[in-house]
N, C-alpha and C positions, 0 to 999 in steps of 0.2 A: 348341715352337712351336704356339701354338694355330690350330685350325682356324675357318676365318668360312664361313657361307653365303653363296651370290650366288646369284644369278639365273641364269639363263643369257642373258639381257638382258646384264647388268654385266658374266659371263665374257667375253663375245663383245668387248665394250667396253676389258676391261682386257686385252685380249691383242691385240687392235688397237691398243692406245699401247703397249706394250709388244714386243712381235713386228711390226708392222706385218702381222700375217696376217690375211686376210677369211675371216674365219668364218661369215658369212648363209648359205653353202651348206655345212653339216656334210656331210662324206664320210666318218665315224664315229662313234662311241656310246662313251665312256668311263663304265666303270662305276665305284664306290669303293669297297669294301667288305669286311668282314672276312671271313678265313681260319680254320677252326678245324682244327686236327692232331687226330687221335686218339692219345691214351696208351697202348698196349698194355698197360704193365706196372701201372698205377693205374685204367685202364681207363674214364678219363675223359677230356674235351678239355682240352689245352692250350691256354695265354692265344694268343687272335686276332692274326691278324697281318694291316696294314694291308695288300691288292692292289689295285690299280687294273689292269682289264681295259678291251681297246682291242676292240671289234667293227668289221671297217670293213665296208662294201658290198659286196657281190660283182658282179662285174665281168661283162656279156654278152660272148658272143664278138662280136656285133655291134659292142659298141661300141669294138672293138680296130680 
């Protein structure tokens, strides 16, 4: 499955038809990006592996 660039205009858009979720106010940071292991025994990296990491906001005690 290939991978397409968007925007973050057009994600916001296509997950609002699709999810009905409003996205204008992000409460998160999703990151994409490759993974590399180290090989102990060849003592090289092994092939990347795709991670998507979630950052969300941290939270005041005030605003609990």
């Amino acid at each position: 499955m290939p991978l397409k660039k968007v925007s973050s205009e057009e994600f916001i858009k296509i997950v609002k038809k699709e999810s009905g979720l409003d996205l204008s106010k992000p409460s998160m940071t999703i990151h994409v990006g490759p993974y590399f292991e180290w090989d102990r025994e060849k003592k090289d990296f092994k092939k990347p592996k795709l991670v998507v990491t979630r950052e969300l906001g941290r939270k005041n005690k005030e605003d609990k």
